[in-house]
Biopython code that builds the backbone (N, CA, C, O; Angstrom):
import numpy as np
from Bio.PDB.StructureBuilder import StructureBuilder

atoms = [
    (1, "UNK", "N", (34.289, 17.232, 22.463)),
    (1, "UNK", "CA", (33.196, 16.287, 22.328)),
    (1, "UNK", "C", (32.623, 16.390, 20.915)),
    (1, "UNK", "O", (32.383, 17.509, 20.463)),
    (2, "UNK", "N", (32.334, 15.042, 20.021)),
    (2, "UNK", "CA", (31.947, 15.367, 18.802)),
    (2, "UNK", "C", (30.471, 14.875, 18.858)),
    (2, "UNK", "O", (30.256, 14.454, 19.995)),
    (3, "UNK", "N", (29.238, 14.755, 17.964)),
    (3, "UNK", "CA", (28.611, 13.766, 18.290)),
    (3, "UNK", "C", (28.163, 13.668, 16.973)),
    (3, "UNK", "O", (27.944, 14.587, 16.184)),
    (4, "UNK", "N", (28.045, 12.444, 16.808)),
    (4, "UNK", "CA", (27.715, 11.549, 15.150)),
    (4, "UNK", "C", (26.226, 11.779, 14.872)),
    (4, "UNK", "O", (25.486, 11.468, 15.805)),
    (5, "UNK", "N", (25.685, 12.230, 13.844)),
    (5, "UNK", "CA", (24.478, 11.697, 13.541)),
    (5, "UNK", "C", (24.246, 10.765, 12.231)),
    (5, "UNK", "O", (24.898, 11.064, 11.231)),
    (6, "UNK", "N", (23.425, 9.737, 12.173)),
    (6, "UNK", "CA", (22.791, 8.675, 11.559)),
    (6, "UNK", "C", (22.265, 9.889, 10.316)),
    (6, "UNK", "O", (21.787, 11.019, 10.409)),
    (7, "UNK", "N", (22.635, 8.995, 9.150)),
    (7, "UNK", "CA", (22.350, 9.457, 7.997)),
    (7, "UNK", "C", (20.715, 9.124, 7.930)),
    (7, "UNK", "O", (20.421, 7.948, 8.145)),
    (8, "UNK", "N", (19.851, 9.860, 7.710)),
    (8, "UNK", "CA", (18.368, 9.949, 7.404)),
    (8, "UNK", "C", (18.214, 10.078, 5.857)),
    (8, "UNK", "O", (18.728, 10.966, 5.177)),
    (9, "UNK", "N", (17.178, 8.732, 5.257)),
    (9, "UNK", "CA", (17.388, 8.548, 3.476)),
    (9, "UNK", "C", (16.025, 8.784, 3.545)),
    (9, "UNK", "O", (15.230, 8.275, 4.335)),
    (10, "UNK", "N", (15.785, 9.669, 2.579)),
    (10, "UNK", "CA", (13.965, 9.986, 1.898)),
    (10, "UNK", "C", (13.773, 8.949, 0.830)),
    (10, "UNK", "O", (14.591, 8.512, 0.021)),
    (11, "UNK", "N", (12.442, 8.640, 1.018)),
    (11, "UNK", "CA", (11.831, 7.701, 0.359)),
    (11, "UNK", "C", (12.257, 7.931, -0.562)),
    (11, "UNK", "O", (11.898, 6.848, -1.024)),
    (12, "UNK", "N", (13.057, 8.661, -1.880)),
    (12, "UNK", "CA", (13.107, 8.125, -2.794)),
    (12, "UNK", "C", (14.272, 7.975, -2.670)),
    (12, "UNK", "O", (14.470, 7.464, -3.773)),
    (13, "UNK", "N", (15.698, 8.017, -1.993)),
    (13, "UNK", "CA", (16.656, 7.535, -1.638)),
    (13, "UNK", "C", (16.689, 5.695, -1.211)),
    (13, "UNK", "O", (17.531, 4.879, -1.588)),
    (14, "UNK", "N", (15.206, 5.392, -0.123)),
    (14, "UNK", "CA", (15.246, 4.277, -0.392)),
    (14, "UNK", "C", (15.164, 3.323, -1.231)),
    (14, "UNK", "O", (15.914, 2.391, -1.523)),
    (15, "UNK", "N", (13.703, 3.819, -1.748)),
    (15, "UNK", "CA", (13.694, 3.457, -3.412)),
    (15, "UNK", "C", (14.617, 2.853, -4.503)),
    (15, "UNK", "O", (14.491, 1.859, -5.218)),
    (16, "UNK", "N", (15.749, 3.947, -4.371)),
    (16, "UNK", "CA", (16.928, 3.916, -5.280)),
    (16, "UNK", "C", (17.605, 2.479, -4.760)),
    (16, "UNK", "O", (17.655, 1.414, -5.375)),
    (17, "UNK", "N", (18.279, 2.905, -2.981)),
    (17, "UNK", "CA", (18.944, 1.510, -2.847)),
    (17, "UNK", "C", (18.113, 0.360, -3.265)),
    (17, "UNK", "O", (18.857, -0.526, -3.688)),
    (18, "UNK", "N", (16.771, -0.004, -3.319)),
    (18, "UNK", "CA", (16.254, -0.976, -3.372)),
    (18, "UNK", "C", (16.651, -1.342, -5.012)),
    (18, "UNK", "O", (17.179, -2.360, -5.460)),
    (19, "UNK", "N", (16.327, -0.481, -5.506)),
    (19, "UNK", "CA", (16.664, -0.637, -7.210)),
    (19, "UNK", "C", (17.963, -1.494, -7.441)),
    (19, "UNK", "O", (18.083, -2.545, -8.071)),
    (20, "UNK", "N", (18.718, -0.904, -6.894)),
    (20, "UNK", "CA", (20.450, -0.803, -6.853)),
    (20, "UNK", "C", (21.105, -2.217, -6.444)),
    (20, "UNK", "O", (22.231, -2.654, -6.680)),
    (21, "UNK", "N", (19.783, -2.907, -5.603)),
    (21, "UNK", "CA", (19.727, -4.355, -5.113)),
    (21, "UNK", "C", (20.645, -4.402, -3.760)),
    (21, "UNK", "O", (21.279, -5.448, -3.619)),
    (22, "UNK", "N", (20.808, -3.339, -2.680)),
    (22, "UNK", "CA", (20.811, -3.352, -2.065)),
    (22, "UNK", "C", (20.179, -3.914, -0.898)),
    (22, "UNK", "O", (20.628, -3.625, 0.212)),
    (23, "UNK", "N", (19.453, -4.479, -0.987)),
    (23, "UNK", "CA", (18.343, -5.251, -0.308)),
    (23, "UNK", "C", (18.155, -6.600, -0.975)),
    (23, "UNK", "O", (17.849, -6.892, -2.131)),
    (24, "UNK", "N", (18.453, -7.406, 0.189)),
    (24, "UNK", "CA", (18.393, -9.136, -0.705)),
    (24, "UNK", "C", (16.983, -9.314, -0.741)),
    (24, "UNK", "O", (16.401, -8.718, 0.166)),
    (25, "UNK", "N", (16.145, -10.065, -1.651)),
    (25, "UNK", "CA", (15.017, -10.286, -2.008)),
    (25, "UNK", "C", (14.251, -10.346, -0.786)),
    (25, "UNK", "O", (13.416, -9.451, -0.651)),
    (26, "UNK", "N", (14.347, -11.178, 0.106)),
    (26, "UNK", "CA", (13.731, -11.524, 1.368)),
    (26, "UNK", "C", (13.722, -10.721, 2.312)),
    (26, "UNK", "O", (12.941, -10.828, 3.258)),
    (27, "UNK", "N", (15.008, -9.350, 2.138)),
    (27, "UNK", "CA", (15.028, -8.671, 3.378)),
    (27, "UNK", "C", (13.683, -8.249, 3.860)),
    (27, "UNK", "O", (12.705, -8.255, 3.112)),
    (28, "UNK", "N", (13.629, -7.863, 5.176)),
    (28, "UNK", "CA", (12.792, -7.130, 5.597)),
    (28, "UNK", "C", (12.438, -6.049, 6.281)),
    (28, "UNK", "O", (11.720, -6.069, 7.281)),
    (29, "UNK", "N", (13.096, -4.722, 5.594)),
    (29, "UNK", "CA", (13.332, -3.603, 6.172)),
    (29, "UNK", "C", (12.494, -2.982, 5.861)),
    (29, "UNK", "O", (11.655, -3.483, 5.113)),
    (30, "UNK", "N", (12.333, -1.405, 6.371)),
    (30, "UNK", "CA", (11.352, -0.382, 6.618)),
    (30, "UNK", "C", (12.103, 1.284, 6.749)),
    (30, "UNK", "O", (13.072, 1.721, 7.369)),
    (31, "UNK", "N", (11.333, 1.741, 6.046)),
    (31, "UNK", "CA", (11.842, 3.055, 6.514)),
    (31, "UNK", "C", (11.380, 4.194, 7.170)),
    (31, "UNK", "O", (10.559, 5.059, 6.865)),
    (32, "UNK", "N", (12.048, 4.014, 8.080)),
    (32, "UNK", "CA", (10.842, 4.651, 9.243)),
    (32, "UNK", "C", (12.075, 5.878, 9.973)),
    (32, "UNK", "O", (13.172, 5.747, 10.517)),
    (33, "UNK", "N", (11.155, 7.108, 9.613)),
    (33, "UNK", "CA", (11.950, 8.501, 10.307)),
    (33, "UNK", "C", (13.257, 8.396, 9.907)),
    (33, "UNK", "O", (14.293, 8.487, 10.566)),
    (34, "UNK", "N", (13.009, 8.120, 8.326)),
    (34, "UNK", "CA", (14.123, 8.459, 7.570)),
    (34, "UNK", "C", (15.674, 7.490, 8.285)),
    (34, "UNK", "O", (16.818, 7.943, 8.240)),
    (35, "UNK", "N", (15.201, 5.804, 9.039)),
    (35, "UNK", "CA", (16.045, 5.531, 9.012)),
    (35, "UNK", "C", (15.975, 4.084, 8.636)),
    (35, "UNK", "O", (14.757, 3.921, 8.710)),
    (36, "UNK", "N", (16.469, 2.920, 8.281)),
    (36, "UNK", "CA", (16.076, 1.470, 7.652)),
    (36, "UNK", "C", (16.538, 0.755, 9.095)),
    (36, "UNK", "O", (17.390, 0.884, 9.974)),
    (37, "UNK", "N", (15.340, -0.128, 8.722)),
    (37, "UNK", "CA", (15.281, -0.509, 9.978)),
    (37, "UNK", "C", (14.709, -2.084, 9.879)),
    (37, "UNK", "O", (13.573, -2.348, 9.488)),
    (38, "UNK", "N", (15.459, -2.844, 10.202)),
    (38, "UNK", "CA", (15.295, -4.104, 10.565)),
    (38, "UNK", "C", (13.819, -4.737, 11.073)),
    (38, "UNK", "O", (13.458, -4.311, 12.170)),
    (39, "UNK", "N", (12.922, -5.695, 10.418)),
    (39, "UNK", "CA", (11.715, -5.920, 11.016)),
    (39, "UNK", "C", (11.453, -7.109, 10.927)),
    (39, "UNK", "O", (11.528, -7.790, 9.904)),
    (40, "UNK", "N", (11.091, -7.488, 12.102)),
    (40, "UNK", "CA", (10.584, -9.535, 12.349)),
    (40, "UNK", "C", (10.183, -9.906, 11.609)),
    (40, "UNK", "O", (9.553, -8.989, 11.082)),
    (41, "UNK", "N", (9.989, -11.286, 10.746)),
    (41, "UNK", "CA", (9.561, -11.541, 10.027)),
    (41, "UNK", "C", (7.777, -12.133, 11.317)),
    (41, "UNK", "O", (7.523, -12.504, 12.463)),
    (42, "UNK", "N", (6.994, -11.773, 9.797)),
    (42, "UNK", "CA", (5.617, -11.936, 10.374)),
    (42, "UNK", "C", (5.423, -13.274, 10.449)),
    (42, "UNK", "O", (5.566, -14.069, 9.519)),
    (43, "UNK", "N", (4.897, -13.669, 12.241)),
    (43, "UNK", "CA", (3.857, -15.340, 12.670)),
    (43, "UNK", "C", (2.524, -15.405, 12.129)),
    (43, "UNK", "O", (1.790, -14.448, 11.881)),
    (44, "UNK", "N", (2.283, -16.647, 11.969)),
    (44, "UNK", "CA", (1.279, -16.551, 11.873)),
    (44, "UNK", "C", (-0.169, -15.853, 12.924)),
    (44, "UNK", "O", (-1.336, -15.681, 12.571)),
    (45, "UNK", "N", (0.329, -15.638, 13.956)),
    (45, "UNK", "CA", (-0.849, -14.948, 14.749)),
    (45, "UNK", "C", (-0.750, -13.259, 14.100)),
    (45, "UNK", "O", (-1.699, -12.479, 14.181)),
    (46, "UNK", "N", (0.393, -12.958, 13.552)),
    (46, "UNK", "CA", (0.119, -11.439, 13.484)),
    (46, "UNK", "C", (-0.751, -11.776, 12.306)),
    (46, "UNK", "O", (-1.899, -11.406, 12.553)),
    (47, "UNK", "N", (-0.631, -12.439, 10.899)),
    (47, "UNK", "CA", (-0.860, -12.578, 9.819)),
    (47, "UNK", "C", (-2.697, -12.709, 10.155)),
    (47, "UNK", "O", (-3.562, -11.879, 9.874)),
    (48, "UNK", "N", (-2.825, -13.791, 10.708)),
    (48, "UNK", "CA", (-4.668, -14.134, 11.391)),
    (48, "UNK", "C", (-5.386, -12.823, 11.602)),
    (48, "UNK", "O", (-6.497, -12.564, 11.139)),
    (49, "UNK", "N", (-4.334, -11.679, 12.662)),
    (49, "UNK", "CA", (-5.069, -10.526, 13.193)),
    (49, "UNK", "C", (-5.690, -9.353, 11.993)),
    (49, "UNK", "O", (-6.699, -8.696, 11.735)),
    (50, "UNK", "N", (-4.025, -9.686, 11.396)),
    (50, "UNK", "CA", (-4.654, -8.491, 10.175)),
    (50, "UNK", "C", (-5.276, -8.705, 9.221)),
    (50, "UNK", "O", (-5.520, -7.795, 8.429)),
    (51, "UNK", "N", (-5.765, -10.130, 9.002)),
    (51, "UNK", "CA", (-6.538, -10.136, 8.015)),
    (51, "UNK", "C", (-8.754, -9.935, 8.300)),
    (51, "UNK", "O", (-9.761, -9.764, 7.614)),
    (52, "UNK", "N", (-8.251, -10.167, 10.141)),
    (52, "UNK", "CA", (-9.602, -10.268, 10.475)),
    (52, "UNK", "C", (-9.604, -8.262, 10.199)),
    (52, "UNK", "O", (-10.359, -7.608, 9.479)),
    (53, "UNK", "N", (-8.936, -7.980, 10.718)),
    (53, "UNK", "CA", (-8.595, -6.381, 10.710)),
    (53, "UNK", "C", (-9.577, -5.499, 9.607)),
    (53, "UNK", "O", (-10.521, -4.722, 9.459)),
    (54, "UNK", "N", (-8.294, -6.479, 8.850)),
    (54, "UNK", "CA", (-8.754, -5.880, 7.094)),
    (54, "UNK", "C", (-9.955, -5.800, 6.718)),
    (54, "UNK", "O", (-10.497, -4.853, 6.148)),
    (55, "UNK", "N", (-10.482, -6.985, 7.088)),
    (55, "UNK", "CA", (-11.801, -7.868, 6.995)),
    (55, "UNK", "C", (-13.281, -6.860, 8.082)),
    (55, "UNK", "O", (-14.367, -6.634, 7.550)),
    (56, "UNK", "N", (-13.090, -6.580, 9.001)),
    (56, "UNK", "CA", (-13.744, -5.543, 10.194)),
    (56, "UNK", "C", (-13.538, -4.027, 9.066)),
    (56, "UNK", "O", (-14.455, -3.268, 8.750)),
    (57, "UNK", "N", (-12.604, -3.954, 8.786)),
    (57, "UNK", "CA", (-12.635, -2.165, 7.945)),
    (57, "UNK", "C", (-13.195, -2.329, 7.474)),
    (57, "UNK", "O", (-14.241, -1.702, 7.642)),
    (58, "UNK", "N", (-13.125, -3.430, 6.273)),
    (58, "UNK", "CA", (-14.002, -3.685, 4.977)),
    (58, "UNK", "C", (-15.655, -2.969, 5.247)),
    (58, "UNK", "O", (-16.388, -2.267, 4.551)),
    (59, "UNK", "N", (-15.794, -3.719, 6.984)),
    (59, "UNK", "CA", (-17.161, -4.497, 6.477)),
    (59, "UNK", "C", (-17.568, -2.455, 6.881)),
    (59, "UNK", "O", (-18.610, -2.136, 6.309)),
    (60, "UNK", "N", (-16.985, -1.371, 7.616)),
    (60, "UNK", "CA", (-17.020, -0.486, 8.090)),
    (60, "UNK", "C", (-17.323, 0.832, 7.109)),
    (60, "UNK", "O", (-18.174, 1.712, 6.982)),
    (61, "UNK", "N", (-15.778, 0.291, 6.354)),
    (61, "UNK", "CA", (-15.750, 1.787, 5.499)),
    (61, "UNK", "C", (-16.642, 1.410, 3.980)),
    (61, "UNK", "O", (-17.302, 2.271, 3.398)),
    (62, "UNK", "N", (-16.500, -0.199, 3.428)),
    (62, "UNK", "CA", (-17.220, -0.871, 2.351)),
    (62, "UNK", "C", (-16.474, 0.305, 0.920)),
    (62, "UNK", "O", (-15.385, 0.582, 0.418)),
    (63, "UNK", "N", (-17.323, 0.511, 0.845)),
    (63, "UNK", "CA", (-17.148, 1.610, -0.605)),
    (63, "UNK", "C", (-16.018, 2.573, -0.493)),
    (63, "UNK", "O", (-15.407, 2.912, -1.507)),
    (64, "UNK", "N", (-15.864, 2.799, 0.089)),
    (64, "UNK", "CA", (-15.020, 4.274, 0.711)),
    (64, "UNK", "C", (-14.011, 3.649, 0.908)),
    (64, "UNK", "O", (-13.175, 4.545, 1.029)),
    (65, "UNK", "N", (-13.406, 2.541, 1.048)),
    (65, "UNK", "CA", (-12.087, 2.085, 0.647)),
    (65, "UNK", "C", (-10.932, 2.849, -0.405)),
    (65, "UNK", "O", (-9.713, 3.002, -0.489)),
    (66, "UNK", "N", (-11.958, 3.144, -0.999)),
    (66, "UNK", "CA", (-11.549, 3.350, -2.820)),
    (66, "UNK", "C", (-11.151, 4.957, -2.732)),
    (66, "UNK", "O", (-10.393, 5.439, -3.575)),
    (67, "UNK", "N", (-11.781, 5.857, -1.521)),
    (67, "UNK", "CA", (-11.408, 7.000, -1.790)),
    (67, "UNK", "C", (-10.162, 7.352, -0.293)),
    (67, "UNK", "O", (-9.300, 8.231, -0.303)),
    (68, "UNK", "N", (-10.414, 6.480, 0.727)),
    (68, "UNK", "CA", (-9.358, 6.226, 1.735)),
    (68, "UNK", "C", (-7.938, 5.781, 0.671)),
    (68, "UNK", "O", (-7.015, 6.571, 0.871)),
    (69, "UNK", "N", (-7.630, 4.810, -0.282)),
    (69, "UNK", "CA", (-6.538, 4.731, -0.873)),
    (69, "UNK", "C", (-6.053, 6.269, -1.714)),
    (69, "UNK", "O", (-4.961, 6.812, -1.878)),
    (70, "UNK", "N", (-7.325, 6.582, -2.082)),
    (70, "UNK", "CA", (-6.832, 8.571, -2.920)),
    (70, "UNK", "C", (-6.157, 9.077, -2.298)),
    (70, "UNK", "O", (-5.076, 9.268, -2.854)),
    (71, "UNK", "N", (-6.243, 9.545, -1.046)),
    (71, "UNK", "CA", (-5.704, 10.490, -0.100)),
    (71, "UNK", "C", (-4.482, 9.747, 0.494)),
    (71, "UNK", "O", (-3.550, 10.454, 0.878)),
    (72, "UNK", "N", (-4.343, 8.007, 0.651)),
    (72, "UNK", "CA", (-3.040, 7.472, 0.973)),
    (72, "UNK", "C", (-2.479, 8.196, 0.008)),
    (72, "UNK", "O", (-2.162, 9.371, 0.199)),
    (73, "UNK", "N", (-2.261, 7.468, -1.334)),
    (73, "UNK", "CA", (-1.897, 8.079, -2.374)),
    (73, "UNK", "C", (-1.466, 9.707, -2.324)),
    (73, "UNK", "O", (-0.286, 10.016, -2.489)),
    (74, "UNK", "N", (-2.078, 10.310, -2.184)),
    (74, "UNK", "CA", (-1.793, 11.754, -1.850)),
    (74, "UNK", "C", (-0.987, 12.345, -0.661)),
    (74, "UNK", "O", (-0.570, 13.501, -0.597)),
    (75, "UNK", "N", (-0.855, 11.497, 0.146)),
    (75, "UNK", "CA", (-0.090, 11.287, 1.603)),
    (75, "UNK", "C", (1.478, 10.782, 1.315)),
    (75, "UNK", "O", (2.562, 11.208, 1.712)),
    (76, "UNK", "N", (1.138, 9.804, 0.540)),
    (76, "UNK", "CA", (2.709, 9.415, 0.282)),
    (76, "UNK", "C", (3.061, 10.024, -0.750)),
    (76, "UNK", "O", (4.252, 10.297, -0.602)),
    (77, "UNK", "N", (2.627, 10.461, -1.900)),
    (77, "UNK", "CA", (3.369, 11.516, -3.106)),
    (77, "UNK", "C", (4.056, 12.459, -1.705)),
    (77, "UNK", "O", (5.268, 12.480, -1.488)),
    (78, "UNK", "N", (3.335, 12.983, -1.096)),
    (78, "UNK", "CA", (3.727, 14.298, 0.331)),
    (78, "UNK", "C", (4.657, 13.686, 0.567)),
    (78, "UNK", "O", (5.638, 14.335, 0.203)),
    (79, "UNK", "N", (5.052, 12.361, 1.172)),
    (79, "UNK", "CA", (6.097, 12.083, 2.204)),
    (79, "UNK", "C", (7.396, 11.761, 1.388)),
    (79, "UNK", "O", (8.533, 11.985, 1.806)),
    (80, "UNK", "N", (7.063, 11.163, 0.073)),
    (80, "UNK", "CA", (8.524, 11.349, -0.699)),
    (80, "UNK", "C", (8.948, 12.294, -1.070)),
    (80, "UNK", "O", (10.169, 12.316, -0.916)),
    (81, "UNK", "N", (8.436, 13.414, -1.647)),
    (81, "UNK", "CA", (9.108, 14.609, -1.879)),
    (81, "UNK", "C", (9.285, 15.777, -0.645)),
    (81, "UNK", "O", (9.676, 16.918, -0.893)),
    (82, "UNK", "N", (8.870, 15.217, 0.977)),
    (82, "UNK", "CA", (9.742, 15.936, 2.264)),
    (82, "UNK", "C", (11.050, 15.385, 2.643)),
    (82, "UNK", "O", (11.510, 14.247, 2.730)),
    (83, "UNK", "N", (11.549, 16.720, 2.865)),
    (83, "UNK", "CA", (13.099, 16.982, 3.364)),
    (83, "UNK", "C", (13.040, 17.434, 4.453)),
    (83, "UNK", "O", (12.564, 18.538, 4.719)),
    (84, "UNK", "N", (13.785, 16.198, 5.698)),
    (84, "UNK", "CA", (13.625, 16.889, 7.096)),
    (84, "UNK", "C", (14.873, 17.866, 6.615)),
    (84, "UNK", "O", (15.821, 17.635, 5.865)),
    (85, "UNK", "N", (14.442, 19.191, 7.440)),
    (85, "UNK", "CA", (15.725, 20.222, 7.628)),
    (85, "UNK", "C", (16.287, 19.987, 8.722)),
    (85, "UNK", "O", (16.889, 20.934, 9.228)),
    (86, "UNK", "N", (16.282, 19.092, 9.213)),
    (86, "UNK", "CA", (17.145, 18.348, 10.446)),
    (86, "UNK", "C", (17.150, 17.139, 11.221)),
    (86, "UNK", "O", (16.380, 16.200, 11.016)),
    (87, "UNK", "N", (17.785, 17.165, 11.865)),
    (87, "UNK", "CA", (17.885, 15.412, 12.162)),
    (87, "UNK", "C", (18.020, 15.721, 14.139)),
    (87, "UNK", "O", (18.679, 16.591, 14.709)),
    (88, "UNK", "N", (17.206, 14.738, 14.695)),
    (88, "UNK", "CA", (17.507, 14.882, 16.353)),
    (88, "UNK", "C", (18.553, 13.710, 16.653)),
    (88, "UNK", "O", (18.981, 13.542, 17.795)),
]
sb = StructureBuilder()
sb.init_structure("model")
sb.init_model(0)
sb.init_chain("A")
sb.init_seg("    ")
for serial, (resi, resn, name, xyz) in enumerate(atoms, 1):
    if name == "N":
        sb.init_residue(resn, " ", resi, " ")
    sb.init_atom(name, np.array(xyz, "f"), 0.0, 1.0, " ", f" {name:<3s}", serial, name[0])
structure = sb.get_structure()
């Protein structure tokens, strides 16, 4: 019995293919748990929700927007330079 595992690409692996033009302009993929992944293109009802969304945080966090993007920022520097040491 053998069993295959799915190659898992770190964000800056995706990165690269994207560079490389691996991805046609329009695609709409994602990389999620290190695997690319195919995603619906957005209706207009999702588009309506998230902007009221956006719009409700705004009115919530206001100022603090600005330091919620720092720590994204600091979250994703983290997630491109992790290496799963394994794959399930």
């Amino acid at each position: 019995m053998s069993l295959n595992t799915a190659k898992r690409f770190t964000i800056a692996e995706y990165h690269r293919l994207a560079e490389l033009g691996f991805f046609e302009e329009n695609d709409r993929v994602e990389l999620i748990k290190g695997e690319i992944i195919q995603m619906a293109a957005k209706g207009t009802p999702h588009s309506v929700c998230e902007t009221r969304l956006e719009r409700e945080l705004y009115k919530l966090v206001g100022d603090r927007a600005s330091e919620y993007r720092y720590y994204e920022e600091r979250y994703l520097d983290y997630l491109e330079n992790y290496q799963s040491s394994f794959c399930i």
